[in-house]
N, C-alpha and C positions, 0 to 999 in steps of 0.2 A: 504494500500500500504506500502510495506517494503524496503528497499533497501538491495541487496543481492548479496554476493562478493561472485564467483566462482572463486577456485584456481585448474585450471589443466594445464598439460602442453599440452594436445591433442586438437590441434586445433578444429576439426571437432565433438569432443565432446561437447566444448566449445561455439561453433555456436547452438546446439542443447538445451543446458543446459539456455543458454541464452533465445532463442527465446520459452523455456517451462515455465523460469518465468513471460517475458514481455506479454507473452497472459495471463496468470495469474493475471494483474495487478500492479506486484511489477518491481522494479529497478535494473535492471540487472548489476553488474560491473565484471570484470572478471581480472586476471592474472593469470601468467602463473610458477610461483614458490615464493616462499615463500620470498624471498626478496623483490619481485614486488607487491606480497600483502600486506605487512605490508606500502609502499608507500600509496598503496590507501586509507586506513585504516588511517594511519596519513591524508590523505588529506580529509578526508570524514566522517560522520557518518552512522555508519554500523549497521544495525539489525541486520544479520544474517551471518555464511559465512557456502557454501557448496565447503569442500577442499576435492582433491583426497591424498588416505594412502600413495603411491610412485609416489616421484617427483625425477626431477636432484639436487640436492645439501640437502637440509633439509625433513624431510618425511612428511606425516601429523600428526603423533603423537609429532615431533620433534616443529612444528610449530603447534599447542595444548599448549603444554608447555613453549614454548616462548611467545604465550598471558598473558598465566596467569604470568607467570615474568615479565612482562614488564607491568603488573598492568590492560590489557585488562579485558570487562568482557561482551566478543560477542560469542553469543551460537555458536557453531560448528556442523555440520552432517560432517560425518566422509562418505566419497565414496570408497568402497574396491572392488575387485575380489571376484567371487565366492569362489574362493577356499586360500580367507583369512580374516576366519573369525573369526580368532584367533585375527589378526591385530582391528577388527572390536570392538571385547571382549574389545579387550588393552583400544581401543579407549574410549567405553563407561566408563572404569574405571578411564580413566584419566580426562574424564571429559564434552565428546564428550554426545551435548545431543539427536542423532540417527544417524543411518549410513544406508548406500543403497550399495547392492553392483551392481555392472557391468553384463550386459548391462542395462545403464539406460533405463527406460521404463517413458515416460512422465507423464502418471497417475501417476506412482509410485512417482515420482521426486513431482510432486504438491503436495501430501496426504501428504507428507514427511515433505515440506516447511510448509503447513498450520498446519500440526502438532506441527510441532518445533514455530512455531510465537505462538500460542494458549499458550503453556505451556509457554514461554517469555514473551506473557501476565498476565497471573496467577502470575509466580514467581513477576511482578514487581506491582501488585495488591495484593498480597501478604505483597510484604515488604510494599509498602503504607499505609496496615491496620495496620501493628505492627509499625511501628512511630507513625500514627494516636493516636493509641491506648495509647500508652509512653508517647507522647505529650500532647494532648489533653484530655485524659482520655474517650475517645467519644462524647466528649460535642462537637458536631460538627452544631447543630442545635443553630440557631438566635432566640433567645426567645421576643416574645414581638408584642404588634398590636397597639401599640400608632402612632399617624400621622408622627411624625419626623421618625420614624423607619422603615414604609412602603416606606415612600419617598424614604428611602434607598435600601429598597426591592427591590422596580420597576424599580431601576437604576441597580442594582445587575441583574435583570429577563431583561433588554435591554441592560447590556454591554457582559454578557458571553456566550450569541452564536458568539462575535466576536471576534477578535485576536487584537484587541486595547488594547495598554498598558492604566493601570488604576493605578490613584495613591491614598490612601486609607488614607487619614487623621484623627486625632481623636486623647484625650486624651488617657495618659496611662490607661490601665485597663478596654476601651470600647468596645473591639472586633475586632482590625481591622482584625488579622489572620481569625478569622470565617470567616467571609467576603470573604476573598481571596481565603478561602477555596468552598467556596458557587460560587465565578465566576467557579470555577479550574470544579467541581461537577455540574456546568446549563451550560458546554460547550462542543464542540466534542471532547477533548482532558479529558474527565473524565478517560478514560481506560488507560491513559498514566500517566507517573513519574507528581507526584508535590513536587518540590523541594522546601525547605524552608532555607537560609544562610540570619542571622542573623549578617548586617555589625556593629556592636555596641558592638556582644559578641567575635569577633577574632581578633587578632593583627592585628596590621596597617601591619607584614611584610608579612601576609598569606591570606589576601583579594586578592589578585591579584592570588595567586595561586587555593584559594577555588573558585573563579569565572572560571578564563581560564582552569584548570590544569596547569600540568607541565613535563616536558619532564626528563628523567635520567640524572643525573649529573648536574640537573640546575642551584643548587643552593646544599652547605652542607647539607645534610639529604635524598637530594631527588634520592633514591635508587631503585627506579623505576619509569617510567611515569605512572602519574595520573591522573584520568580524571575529572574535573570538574564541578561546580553548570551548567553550560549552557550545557556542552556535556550528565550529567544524566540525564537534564530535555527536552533532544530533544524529538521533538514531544508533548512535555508536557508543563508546567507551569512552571518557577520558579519566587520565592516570594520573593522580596528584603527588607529585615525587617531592620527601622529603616534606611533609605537611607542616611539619613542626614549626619549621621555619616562615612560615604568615603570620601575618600581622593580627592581631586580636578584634581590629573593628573589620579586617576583610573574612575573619571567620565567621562574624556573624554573616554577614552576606553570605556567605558559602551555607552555613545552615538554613538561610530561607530558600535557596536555591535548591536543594537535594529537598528540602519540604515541598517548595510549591512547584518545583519545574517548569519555575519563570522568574527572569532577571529584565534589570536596566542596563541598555549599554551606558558606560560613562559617557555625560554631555546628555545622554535623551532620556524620554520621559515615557517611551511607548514600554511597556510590557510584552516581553517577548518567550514563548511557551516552545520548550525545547524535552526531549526523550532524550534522555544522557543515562549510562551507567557509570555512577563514582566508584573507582579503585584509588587505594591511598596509600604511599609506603612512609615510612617513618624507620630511624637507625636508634631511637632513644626509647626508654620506658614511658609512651605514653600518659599513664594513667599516674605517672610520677609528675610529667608537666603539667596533668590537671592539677594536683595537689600541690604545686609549687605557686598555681598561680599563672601558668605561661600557656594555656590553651584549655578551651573552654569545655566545661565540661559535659555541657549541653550538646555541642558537636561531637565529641570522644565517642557518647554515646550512638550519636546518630554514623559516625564511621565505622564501628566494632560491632555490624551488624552479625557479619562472621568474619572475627580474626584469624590469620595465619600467620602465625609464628614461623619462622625460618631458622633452623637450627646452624650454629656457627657450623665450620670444618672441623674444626675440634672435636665436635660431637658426634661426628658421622666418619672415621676416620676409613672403613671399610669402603668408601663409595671412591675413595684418593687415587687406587688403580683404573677404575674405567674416567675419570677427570682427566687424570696425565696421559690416557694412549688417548683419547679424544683432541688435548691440547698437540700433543707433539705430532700427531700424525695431520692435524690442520696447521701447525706452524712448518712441519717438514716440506709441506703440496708449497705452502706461501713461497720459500726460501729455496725451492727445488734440488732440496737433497732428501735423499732415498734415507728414511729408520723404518726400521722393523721392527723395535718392540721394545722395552725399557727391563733391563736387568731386575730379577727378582730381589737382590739387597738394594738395591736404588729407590723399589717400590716401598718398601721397607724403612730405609731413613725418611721417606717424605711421606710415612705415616706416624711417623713418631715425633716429627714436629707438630709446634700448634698453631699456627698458621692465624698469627689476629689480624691479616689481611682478608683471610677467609679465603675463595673461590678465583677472585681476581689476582691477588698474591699469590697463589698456585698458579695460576696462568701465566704468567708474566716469566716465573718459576723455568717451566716448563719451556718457552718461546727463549729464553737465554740458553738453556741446557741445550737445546737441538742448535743453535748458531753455532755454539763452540763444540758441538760434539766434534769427531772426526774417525768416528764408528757408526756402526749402523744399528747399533744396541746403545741405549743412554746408561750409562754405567754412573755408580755415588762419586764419579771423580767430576763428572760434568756440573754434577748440583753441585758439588761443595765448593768449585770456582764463582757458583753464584756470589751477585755482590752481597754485602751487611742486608738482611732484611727485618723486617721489625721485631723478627723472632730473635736473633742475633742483639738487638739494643738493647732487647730487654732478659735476653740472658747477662745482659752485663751487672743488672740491678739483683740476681740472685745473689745470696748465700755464698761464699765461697767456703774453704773444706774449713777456715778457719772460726766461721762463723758471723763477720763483721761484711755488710753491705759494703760492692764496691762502687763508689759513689761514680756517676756518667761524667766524663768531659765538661768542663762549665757548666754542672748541674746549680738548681736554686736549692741552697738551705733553707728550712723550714722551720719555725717555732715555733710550732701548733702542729695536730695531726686534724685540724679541722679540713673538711673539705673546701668547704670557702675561702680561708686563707693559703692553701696550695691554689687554688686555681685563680686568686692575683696576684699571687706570685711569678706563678706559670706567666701570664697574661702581659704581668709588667717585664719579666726579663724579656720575651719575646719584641715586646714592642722597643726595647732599649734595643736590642741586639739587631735588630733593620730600622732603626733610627725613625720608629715609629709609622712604617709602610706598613698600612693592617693588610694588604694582601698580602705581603710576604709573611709577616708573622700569622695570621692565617694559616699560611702554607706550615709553617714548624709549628703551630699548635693541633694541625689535622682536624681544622674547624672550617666553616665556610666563613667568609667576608662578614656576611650578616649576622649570622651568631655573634662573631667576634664584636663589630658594632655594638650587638643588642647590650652583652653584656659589659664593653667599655660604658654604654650609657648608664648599665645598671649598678 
């Protein structure tokens, strides 16, 4: 079912045009010139629109081009006269993706719609592969058959034939994206947009805009209206990566949205009704930033409709063999040298680490071990020319045989074992030590920009 704006001004056409898509299945809306379309449009999420080439005041071609100025991006059929198919030409080349001409004939008018929706599928399964692709590299597939990780399966295989938001917990570097990706791909919205906005990597002043959109002249920059994470992902998914990190008055917004399934783009005022599934990942004890005060507890609830916890690598140490012949045998294809298979003690040492990068740390792991190999077997001599990895720093802070902690290179001393006086400690040597660059000290605190912000403010 599609929702479908006719713009003509012939009434009796229009009664016709209507009652050919609503037997059809799809959502009929109609006006009657191009000013009263673009109303609807603001008020509504549009599939498709079938406009007539001559109206009273702007044409169809003229109203074409004012979509795509105005930042629209809703396929068009172009409706002409016989004897203007010149007009029809125009159309196609402006951007029109088919046209019918007069008298409409209702077969004709359906072949026409499920034509144009089919190719608007493709185009937006399309671009979903080539992000895929960018993003992901294809690693789209959950590797692994240990217990902790089926748990997660069968909650994965019972939550995504349904439209409950799911909030996806887990250290950095476990997989939560896959996951989300894996509801998006075992649910009936697979053939539609999955949108993914990562609130931790855009400024605090563009979250409101990447979520809602935003209307021309809203704000300095915005030079035409743009449509947003919730208006591309209608009918589809989108992913809110890293939740934590929003802003307290943009979460209320987020909670009347996931309630009412209608927003304000920023600058307008129409109300706009959108089908979206929210998936949500988060790296922190949620339920800890409600009780701290830093995220609402009214949303928490309304995200944890079904939780999925992602167990570190640590905890699933038996899944570590099918990960590294997965990694090395797709970094061997990239790097085009020929491995066959990784030494049984090799597997062995890189079960016995504990890996607090998780998933991505093994990866990384694995794509250095096969550049320096110079065998066709990855033997424990290739990992352990690996560089320092965080496993490595923080063996430095064990116990030695004598008993006394050995303190790290330019570590900060502590007079308190309070957590809040370590973590300005941490905060201020970091900012002394890049002379107060928060993205760099960012970078050596393994925090985002924002956080770091949040908390110099705090």
């Amino acid at each position: 079912m599609a929702t479908i704006l006719y713009v003509d001004d012939e009434p009796a056409l229009t009664l016709i045009v209507e009652d050919t898509l609503e037997r059809a299945g799809h959502v009929a809306l109609s006006a009657s010139n191009v000013a009263e379309a673009l109303g609807v449009i603001s008020r509504n999420s549009v599939d498709l629109i079938i406009s007539d080439y001559k109206m009273p005041g702007l044409s169809g071609l003229e109203f074409l081009e004012l979509l795509r100025d105005e930042g629209y991006q809703i396929p068009l059929i172009m409706l002409t006269g016989h004897a203007s198919i010149e007009h029809a030409v125009a159309a196609i080349k402006a951007g029109a993706i088919d046209y019918i001409t007069k008298p409409v004939r209702p077969e004709q008018l359906e072949m026409a719609v499920t034509q144009a929706l089919e190719v608007v599928r493709l185009r937006r399964e399309n671009e979903a592969l080539k992000s895929e692709v960018m993003g992901l590299r294809g690693e789209r597939a959950i590797v692994g058959d240990s217990p902790a990780l089926q748990r997660v399966m069968q909650t994965i295989a019972m939550a995504a034939p349904t439209r409950a938001t799911v909030l996806i917990q887990g250290e950095s570097g476990t997989g939560k994206e896959l996951v989300a990706r894996a509801l998006h791909d075992q649910s009936e919205r697979r053939d539609r947009a999955f949108i993914k906005l990562n609130c931790a990597a855009l400024p605090e002043g563009l979250i409101e805009s990447a979520l809602f959109g935003h209307e021309k002249g809203a704000f300095t920059g915005a030079i035409k209206r743009v449509e947003g994470a919730f208006e591309r992902a209608h009918g589809g998914t989108l992913l809110l990566d890293e939740i934590t990190e929003m802003r307290l008055d943009l979460q209320a917004k987020l909670l009347r949205v996931l309630q009412e399934q209608e927003f304000e783009r920023v600058g307008g005022t129409a109300q706009i009704k959108v089908d979206v599934r929210v998936l949500a990942t988060t790296n922190r004890d949620l339920a800890e930033e409600v009780a701290e005060g830093r995220f609402r507890e009214d949303l928490y609830y309304r995200l944890s409709v079904l939780p999925v916890h992602l167990p570190p690598l640590r905890e699933r140490p038996e899944d570590i063999p099918l990960l590294v012949y997965r990694f090395a045998m797709r970094a061997a294809q990239e790097a085009g040298k020929e491995i066959n298979g990784v030494a049984p003690e090799a597997l062995e040492m890189l079960q016995r680490r504990q890996w607090p990068g998780n998933i991505r740390e093994l990866q990384h792991a694995v794509e250095r071990a096969v550049i320096l190999a110079t065998e066709k077997v990855l033997t424990p001599r290739v990992f352990e020319q690996d560089r320092p990895s965080a496993q490595a720093l923080a063996n430095r802070l064990t116990p030695h045989s004598a008993g006394a902690a050995i303190p790290p290179p330019d570590g900060a001393v502590l007079k308190t074992l309070r957590i809040e006086d370590a973590e300005r400690e941490l905060i201020r040597r970091a900012m002394e030590k890049t002379g107060d660059n928060r993205t760099k000290a960012a970078e050596l605190l393994g925090i985002s920009v924002r956080t770091l912000w949040n908390k110099l403010k705090g």
